[in-house]
mmCIF file of the C-alpha atoms, coordinates in Angstrom:
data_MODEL
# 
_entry.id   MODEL 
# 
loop_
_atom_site.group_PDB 
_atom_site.id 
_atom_site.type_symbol 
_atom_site.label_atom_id 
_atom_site.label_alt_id 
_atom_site.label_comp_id 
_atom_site.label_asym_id 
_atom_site.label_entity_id 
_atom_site.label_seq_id 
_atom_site.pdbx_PDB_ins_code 
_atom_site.Cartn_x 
_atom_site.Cartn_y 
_atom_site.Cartn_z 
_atom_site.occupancy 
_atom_site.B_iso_or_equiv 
_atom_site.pdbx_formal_charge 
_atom_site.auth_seq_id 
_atom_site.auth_comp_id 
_atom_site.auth_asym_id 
_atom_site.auth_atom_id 
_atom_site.pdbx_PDB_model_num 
ATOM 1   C CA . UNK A 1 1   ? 124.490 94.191  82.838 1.00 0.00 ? 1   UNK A CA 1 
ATOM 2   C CA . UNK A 1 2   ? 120.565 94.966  81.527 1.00 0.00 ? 2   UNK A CA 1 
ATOM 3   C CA . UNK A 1 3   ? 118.988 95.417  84.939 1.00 0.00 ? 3   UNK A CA 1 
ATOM 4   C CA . UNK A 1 4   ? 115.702 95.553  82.950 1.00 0.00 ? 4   UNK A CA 1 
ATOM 5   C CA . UNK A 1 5   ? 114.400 92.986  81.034 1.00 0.00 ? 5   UNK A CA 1 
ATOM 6   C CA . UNK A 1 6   ? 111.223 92.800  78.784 1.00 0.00 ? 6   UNK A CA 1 
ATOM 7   C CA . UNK A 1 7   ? 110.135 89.547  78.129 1.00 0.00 ? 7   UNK A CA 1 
ATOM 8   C CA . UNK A 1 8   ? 107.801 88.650  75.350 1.00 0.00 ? 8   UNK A CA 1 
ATOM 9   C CA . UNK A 1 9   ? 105.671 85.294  76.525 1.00 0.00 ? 9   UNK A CA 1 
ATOM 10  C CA . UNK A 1 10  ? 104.300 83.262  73.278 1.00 0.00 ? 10  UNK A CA 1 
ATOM 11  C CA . UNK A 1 11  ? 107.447 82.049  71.804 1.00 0.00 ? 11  UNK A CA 1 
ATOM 12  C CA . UNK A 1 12  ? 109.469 83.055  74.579 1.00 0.00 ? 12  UNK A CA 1 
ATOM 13  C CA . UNK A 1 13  ? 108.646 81.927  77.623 1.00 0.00 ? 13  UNK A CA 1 
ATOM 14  C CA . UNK A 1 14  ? 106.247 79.333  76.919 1.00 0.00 ? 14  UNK A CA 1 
ATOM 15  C CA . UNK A 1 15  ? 105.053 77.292  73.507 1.00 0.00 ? 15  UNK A CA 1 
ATOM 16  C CA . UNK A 1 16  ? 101.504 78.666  72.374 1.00 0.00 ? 16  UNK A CA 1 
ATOM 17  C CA . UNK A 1 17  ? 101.730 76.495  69.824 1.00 0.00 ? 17  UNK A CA 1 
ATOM 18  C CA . UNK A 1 18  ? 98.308  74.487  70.873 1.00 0.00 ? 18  UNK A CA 1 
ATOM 19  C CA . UNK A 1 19  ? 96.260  76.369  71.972 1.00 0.00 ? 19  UNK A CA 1 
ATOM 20  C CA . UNK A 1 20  ? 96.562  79.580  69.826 1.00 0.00 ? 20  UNK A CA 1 
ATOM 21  C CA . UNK A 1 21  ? 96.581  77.886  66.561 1.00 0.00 ? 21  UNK A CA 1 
ATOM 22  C CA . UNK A 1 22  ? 93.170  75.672  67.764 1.00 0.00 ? 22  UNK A CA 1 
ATOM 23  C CA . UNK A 1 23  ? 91.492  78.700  68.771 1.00 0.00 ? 23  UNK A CA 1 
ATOM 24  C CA . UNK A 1 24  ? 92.463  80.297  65.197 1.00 0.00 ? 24  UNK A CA 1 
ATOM 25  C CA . UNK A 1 25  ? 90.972  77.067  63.704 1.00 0.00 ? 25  UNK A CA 1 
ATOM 26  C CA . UNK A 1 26  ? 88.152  77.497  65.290 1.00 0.00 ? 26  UNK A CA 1 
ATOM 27  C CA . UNK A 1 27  ? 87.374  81.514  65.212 1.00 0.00 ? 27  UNK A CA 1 
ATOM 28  C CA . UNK A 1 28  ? 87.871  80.242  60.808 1.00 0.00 ? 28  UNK A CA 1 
ATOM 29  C CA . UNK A 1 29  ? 85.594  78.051  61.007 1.00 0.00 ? 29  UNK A CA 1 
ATOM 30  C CA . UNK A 1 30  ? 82.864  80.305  61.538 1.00 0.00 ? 30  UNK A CA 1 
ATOM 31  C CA . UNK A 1 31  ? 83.910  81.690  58.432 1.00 0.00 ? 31  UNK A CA 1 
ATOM 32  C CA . UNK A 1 32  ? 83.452  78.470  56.264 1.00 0.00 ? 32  UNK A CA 1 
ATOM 33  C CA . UNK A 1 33  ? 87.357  77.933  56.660 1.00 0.00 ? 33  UNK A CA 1 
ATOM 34  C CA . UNK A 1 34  ? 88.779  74.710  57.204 1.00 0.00 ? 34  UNK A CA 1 
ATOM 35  C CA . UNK A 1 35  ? 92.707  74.145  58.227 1.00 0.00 ? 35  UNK A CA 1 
ATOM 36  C CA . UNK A 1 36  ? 93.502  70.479  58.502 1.00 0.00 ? 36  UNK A CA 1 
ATOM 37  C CA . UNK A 1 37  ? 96.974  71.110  59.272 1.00 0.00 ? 37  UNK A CA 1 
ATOM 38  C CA . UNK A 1 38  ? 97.754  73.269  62.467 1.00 0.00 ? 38  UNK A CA 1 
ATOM 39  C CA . UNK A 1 39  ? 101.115 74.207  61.585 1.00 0.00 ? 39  UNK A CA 1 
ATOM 40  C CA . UNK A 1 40  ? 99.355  76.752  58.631 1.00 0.00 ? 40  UNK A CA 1 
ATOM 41  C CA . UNK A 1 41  ? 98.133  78.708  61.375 1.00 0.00 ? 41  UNK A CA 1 
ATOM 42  C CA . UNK A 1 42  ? 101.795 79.154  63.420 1.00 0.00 ? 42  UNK A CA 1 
ATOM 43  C CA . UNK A 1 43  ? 102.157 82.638  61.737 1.00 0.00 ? 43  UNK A CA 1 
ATOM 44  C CA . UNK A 1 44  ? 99.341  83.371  63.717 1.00 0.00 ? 44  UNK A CA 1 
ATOM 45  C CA . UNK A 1 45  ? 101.644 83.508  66.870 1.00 0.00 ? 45  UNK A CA 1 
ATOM 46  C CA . UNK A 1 46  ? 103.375 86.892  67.913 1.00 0.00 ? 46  UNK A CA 1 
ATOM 47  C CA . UNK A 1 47  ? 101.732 89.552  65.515 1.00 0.00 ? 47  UNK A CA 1 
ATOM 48  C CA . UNK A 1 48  ? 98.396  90.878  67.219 1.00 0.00 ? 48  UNK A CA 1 
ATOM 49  C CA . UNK A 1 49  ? 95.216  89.160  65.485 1.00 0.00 ? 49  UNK A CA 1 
ATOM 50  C CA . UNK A 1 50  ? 93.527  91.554  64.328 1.00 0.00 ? 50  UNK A CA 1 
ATOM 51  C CA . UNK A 1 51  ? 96.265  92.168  62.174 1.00 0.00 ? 51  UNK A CA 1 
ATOM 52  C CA . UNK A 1 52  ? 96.659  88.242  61.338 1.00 0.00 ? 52  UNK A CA 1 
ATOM 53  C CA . UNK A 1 53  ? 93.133  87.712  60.010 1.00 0.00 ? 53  UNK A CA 1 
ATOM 54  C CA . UNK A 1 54  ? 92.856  90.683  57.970 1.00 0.00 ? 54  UNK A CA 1 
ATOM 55  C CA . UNK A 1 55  ? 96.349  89.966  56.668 1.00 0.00 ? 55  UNK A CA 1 
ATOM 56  C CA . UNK A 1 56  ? 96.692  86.183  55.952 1.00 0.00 ? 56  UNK A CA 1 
ATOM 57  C CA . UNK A 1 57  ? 92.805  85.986  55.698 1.00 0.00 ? 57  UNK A CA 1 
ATOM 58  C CA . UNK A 1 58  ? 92.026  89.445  54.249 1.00 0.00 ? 58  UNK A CA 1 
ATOM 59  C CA . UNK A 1 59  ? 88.963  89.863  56.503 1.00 0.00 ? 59  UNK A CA 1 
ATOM 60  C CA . UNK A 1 60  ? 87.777  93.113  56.831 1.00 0.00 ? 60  UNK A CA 1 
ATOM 61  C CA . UNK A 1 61  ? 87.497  94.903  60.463 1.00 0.00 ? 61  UNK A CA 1 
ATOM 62  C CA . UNK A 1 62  ? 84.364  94.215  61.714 1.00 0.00 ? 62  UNK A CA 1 
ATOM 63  C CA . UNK A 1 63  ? 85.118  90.245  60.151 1.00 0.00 ? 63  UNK A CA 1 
ATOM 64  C CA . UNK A 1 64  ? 88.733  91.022  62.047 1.00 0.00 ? 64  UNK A CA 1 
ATOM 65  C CA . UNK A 1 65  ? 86.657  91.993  65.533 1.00 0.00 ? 65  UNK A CA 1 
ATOM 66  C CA . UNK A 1 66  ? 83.964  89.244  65.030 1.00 0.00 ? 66  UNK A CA 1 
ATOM 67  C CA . UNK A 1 67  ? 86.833  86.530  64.390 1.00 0.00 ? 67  UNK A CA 1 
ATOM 68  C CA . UNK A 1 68  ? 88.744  87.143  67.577 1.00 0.00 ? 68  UNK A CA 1 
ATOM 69  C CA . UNK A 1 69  ? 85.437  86.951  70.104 1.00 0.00 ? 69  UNK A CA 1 
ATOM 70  C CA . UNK A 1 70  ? 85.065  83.669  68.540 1.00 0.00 ? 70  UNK A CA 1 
ATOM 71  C CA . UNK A 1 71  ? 89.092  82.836  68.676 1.00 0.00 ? 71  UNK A CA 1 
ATOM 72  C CA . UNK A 1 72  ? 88.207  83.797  72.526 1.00 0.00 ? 72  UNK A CA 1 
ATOM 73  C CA . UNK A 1 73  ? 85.531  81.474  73.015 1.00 0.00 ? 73  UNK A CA 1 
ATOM 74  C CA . UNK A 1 74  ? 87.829  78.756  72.222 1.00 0.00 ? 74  UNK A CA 1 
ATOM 75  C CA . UNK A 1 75  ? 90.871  80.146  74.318 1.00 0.00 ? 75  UNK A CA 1 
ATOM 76  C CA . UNK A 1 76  ? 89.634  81.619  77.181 1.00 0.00 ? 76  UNK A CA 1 
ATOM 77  C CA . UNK A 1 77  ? 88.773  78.207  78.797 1.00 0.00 ? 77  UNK A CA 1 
ATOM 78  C CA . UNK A 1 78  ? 90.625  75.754  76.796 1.00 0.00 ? 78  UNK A CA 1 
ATOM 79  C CA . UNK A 1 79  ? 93.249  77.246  74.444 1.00 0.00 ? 79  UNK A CA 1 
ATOM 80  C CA . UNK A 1 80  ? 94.910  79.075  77.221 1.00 0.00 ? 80  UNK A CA 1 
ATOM 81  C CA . UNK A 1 81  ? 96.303  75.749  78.910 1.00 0.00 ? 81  UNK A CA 1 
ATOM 82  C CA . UNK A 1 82  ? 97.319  74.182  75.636 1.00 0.00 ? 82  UNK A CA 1 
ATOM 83  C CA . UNK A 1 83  ? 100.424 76.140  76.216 1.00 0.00 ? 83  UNK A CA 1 
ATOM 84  C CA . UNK A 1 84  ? 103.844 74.523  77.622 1.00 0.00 ? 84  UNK A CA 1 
ATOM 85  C CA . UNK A 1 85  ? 107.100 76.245  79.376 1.00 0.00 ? 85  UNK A CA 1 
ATOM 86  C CA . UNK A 1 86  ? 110.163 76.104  77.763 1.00 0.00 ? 86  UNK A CA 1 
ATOM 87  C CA . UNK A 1 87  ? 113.203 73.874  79.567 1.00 0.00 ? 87  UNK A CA 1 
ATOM 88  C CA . UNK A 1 88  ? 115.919 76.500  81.124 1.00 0.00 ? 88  UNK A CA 1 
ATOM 89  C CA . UNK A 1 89  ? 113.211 79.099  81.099 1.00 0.00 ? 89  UNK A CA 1 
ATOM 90  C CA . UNK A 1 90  ? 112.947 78.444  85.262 1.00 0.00 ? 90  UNK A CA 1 
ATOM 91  C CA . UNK A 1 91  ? 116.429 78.484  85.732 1.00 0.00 ? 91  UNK A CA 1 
ATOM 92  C CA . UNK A 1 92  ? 117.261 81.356  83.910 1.00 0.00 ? 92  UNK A CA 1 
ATOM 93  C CA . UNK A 1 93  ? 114.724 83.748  85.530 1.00 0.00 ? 93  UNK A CA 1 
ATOM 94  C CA . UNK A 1 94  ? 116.094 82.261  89.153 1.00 0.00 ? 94  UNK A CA 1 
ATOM 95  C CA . UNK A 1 95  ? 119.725 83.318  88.188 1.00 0.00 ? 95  UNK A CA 1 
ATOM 96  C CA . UNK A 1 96  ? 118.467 86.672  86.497 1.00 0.00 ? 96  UNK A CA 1 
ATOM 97  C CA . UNK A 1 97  ? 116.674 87.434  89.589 1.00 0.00 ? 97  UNK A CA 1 
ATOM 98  C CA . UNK A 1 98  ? 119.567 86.698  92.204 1.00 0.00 ? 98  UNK A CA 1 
ATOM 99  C CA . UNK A 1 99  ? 121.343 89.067  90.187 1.00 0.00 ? 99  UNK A CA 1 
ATOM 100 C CA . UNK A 1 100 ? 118.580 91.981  90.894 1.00 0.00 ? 100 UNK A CA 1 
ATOM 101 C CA . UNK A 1 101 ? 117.781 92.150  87.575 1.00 0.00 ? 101 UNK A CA 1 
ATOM 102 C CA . UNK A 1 102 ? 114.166 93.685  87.704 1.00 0.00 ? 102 UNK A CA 1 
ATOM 103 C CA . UNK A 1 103 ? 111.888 92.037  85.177 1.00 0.00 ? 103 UNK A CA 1 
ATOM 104 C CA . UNK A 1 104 ? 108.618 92.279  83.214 1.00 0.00 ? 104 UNK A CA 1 
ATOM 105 C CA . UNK A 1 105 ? 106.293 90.629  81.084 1.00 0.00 ? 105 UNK A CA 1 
ATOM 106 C CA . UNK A 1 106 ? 105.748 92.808  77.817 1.00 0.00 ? 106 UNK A CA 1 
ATOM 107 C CA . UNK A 1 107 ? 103.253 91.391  75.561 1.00 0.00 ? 107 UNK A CA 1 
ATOM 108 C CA . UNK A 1 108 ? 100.859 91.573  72.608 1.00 0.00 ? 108 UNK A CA 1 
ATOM 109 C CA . UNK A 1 109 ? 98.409  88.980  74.059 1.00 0.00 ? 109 UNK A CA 1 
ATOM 110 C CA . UNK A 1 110 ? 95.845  90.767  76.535 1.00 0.00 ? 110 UNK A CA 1 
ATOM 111 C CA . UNK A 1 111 ? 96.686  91.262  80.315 1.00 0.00 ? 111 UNK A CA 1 
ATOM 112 C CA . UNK A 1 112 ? 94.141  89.181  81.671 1.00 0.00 ? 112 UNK A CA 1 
ATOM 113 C CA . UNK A 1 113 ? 95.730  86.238  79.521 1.00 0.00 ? 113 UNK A CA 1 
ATOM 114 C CA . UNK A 1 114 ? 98.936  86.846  80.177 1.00 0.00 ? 114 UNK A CA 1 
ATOM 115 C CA . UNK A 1 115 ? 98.797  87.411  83.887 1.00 0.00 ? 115 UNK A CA 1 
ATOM 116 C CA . UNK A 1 116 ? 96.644  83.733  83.704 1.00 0.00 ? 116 UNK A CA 1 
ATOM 117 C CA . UNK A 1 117 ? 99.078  82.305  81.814 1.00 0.00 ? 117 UNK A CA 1 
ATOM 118 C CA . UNK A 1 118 ? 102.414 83.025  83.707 1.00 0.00 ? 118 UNK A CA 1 
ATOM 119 C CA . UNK A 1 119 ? 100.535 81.949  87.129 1.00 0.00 ? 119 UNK A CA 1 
ATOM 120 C CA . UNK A 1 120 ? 99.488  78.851  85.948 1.00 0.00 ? 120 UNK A CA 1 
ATOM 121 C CA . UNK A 1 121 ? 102.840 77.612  84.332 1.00 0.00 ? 121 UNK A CA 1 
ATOM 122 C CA . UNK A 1 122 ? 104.858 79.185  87.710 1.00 0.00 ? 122 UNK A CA 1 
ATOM 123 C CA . UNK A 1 123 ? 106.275 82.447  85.871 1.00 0.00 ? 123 UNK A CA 1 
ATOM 124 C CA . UNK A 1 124 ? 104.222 84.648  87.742 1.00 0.00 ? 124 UNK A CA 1 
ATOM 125 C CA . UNK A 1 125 ? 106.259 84.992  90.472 1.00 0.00 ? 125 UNK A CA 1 
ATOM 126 C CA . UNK A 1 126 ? 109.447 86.289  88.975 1.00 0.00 ? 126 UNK A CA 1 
ATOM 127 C CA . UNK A 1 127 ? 108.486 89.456  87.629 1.00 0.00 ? 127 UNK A CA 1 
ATOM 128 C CA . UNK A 1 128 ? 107.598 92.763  88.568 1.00 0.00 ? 128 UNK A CA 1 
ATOM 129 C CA . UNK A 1 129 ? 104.858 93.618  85.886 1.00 0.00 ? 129 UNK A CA 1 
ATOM 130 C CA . UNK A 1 130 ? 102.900 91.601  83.595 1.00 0.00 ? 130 UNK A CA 1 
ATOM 131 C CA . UNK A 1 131 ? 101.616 94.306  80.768 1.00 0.00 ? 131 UNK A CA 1 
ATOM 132 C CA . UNK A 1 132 ? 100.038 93.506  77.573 1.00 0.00 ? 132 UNK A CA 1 
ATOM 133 C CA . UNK A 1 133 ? 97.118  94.464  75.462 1.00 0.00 ? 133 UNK A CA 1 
ATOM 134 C CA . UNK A 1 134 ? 93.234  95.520  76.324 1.00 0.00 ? 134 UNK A CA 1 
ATOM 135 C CA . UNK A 1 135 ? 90.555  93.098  75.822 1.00 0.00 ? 135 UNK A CA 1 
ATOM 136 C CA . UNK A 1 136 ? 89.256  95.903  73.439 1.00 0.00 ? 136 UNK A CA 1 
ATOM 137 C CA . UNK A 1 137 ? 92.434  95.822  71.342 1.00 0.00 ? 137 UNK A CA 1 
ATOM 138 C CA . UNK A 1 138 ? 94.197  99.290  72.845 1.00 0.00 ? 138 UNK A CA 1 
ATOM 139 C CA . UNK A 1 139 ? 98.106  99.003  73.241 1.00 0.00 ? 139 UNK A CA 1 
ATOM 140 C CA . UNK A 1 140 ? 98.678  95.609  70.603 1.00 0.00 ? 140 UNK A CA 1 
ATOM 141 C CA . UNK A 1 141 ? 101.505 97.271  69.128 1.00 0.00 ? 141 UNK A CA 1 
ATOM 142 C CA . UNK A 1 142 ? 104.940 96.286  71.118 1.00 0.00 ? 142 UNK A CA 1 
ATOM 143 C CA . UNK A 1 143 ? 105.975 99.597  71.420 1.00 0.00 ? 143 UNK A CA 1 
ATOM 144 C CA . UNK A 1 144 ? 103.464 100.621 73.364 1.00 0.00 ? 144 UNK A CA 1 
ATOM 145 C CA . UNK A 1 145 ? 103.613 97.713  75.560 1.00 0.00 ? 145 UNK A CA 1 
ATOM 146 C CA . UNK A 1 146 ? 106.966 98.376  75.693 1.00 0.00 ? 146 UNK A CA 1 
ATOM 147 C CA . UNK A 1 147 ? 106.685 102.067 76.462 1.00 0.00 ? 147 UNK A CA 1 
ATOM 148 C CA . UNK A 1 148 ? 103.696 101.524 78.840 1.00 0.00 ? 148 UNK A CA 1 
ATOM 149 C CA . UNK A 1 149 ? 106.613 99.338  81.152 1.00 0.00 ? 149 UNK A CA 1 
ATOM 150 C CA . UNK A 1 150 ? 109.605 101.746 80.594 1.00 0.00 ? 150 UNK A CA 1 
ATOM 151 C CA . UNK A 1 151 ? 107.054 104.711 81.630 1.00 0.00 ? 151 UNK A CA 1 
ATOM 152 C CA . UNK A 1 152 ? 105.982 102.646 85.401 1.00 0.00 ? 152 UNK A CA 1 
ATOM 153 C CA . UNK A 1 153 ? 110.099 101.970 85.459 1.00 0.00 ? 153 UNK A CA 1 
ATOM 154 C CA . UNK A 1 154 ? 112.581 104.442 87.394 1.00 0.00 ? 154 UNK A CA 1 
ATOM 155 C CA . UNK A 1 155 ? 115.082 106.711 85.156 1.00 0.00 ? 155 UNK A CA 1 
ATOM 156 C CA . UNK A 1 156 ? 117.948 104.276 86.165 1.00 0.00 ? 156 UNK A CA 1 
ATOM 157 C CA . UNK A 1 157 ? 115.907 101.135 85.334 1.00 0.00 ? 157 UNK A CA 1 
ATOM 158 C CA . UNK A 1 158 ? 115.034 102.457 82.045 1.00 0.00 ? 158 UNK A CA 1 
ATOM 159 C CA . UNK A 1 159 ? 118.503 103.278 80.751 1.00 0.00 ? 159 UNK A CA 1 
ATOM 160 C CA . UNK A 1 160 ? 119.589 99.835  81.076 1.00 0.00 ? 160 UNK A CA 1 
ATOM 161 C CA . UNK A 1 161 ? 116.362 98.010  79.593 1.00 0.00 ? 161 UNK A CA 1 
ATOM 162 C CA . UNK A 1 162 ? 116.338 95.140  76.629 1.00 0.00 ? 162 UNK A CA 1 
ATOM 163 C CA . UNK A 1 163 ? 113.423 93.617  75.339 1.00 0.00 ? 163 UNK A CA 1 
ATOM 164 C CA . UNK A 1 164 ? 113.517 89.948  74.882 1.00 0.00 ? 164 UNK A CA 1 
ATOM 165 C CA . UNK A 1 165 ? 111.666 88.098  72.005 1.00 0.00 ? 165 UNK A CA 1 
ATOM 166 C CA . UNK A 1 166 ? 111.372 85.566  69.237 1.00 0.00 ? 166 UNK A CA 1 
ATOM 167 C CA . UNK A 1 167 ? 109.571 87.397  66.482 1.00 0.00 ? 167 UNK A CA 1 
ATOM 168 C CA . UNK A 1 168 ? 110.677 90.911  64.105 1.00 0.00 ? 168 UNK A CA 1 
ATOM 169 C CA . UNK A 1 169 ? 107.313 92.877  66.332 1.00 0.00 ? 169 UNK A CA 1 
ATOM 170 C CA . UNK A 1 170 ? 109.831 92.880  69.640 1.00 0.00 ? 170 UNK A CA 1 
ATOM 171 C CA . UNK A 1 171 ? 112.887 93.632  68.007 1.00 0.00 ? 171 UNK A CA 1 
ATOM 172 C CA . UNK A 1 172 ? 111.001 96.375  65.994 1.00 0.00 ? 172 UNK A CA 1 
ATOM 173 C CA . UNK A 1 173 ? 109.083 97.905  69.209 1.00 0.00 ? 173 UNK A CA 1 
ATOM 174 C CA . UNK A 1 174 ? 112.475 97.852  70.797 1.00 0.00 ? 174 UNK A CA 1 
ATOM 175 C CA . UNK A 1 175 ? 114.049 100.169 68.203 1.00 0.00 ? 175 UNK A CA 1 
ATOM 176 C CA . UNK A 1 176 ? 110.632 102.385 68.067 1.00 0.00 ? 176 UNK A CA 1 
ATOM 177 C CA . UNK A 1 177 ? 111.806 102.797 71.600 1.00 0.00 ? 177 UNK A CA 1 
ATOM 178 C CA . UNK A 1 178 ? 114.755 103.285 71.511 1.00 0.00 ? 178 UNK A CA 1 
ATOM 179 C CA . UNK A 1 179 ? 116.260 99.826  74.215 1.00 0.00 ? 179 UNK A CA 1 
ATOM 180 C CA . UNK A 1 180 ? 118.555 97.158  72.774 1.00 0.00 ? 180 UNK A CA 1 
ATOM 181 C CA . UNK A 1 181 ? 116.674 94.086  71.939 1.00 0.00 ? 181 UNK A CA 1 
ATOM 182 C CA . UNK A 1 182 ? 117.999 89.948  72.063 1.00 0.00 ? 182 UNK A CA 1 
ATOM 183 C CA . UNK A 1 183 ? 116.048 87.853  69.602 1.00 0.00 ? 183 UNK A CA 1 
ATOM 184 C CA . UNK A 1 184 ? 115.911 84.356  70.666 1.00 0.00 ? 184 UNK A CA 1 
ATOM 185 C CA . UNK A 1 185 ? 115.762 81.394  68.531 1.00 0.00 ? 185 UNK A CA 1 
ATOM 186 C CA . UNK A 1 186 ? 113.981 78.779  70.296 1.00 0.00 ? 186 UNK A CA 1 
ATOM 187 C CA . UNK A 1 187 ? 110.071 80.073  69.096 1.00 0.00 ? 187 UNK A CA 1 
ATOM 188 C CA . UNK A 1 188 ? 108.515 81.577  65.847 1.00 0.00 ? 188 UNK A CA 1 
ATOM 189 C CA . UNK A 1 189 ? 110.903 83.636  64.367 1.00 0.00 ? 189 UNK A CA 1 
ATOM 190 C CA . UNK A 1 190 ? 113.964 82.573  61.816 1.00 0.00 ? 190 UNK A CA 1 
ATOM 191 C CA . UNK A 1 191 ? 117.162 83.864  62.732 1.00 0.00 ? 191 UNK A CA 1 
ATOM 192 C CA . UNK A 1 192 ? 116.977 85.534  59.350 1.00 0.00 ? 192 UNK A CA 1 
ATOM 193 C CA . UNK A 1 193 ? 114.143 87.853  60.631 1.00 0.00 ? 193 UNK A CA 1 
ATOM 194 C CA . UNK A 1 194 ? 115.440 88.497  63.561 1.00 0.00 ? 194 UNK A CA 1 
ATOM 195 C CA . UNK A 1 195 ? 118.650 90.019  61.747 1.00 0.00 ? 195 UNK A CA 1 
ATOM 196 C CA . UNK A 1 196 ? 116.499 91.375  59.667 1.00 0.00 ? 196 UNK A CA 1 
ATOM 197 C CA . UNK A 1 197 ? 114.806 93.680  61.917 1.00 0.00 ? 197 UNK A CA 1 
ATOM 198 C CA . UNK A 1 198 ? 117.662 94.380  63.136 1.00 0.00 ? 198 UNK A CA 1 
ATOM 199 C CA . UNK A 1 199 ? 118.079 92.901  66.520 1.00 0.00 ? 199 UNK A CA 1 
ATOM 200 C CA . UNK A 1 200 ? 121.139 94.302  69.086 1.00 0.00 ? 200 UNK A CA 1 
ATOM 201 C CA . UNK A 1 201 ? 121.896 90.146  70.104 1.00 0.00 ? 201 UNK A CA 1 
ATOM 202 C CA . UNK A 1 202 ? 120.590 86.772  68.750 1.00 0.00 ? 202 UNK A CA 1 
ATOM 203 C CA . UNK A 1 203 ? 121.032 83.649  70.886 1.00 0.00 ? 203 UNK A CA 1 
ATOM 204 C CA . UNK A 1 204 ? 120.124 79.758  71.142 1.00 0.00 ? 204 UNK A CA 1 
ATOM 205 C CA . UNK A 1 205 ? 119.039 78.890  74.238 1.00 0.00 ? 205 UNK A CA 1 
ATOM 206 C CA . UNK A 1 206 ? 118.416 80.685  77.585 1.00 0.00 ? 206 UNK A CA 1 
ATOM 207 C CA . UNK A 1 207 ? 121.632 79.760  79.102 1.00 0.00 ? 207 UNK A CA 1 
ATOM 208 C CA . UNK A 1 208 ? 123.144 82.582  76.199 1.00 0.00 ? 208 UNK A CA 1 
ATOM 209 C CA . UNK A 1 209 ? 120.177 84.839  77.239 1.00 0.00 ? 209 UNK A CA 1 
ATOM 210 C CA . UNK A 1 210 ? 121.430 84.756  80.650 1.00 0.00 ? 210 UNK A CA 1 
ATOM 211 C CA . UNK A 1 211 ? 125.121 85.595  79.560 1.00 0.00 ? 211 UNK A CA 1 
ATOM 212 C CA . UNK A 1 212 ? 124.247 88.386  77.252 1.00 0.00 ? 212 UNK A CA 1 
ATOM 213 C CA . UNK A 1 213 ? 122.217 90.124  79.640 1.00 0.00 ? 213 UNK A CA 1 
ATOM 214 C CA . UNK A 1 214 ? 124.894 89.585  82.287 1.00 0.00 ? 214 UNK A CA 1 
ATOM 215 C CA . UNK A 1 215 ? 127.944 90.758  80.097 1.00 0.00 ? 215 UNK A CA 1 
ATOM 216 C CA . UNK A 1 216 ? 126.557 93.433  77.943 1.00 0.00 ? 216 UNK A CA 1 
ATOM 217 C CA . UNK A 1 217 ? 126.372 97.006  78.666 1.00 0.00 ? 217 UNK A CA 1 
ATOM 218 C CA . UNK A 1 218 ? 124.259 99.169  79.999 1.00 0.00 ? 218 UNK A CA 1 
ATOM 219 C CA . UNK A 1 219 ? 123.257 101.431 77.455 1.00 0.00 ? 219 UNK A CA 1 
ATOM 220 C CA . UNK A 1 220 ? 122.103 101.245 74.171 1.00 0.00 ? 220 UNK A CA 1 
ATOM 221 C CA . UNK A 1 221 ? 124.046 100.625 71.221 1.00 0.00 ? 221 UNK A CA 1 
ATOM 222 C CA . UNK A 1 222 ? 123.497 100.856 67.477 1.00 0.00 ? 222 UNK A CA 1 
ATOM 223 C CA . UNK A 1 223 ? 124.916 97.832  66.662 1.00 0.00 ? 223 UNK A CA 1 
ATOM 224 C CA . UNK A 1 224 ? 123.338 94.686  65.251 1.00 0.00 ? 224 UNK A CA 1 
ATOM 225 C CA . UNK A 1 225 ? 124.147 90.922  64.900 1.00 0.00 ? 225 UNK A CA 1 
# 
């Protein structure tokens, strides 16, 4: 059994869908962009966005910076809430939990959002640490989300860890770390990239999360789906 789990949230545990890809809209449209079509802006969700706008938008850095205080303005108030939990999320974290599974929010989105986030939709409660980014940008990459959790963790804890996640940035931070990952297929990622970055399980639904985390062993492995 993993007795730690990592979860990612966006695309995970809840649908940012909404709210993240309105609050891109809007951060563009300080920058004479217009997106009629909301789903143009879902590979948006999961990579950090300073990374997104200078990629997909090629702004420069300080365009990068200026974009996400107005992509704030937006969420921090509205976008935040235009979020929903996914079914058999609940249940799955009760189950996890009465199996002393410790658990932990790992992120790219900042803290303060997160930790807002998973009280609002009832998540908070279930896990031990919510850890994401800095308002200022600081630890975006997964692995050092990732690390910053296995480094507050016991020896034991760490040995058995897996981080959770829909998109190639958790199964990649995973291996930069050296902890088996499980790509799940119910947010933003194909099951093609998930393979692709080479993740230790793939499943469906959380009812397989549950299992493979229950029956899987406790140590890392080198092998892929």
């Amino acid at each position: 059994m993993k007795n730690l789990c990592l979860f990612d949230l966006d695309g995970t545990l809840t649908d940012p869908k909404i709210g993240i890809t309105k609050s891109v809209r809007y951060a563009l449209g300080f920058f004479g962009v217009q997106v009629a079509d909301l789903d143009e802006l879902r590979k948006f969700i999961g990579p950090p966005l300073r990374d997104s706008f200078r990629d997909f938008y090629n702004f420069s850095a300080s365009e990068a910076e200026e974009a996400i205080g107005r992509y704030r303005e937006y969420f921090s108030d509205t976008g935040i809430f235009e979020n929903t939990r996914y079914d058999g999320i609940v249940e799955m974290l009760v189950r996890l939990k009465s199996e002393n599974a410790m658990l932990a929010i790992a992120t790219s989105k900042p803290t303060v959002y997160a930790e807002r986030i998973a009280e609002h939709f009832g998540l908070r409660q279930y896990f031990e640490l919510v850890v994401g980014s800095e308002m200022d940008g600081t630890r975006s990459r997964k692995r050092e989300v990732i690390k910053f959790v296995l480094d507050a963790m016991d020896s034991e804890r760490k040995k058995s860890a897996v981080m959770i996640g829909d998109r190639e940035h958790d199964i990649i931070g995973a291996r930069e770390t050296n902890i088996d990952s499980i790509g799940v297929t119910w947010g933003y990622g194909s099951r093609a990239e998930l393979e692709r970055a080479g993740a230790t399980w793939i499943v469906d639904n959380p009812i397989d999360l549950y299992q493979t985390i229950i029956e899987k062993d406790a140590f890392y492995q080198s092998s892929t789906v």
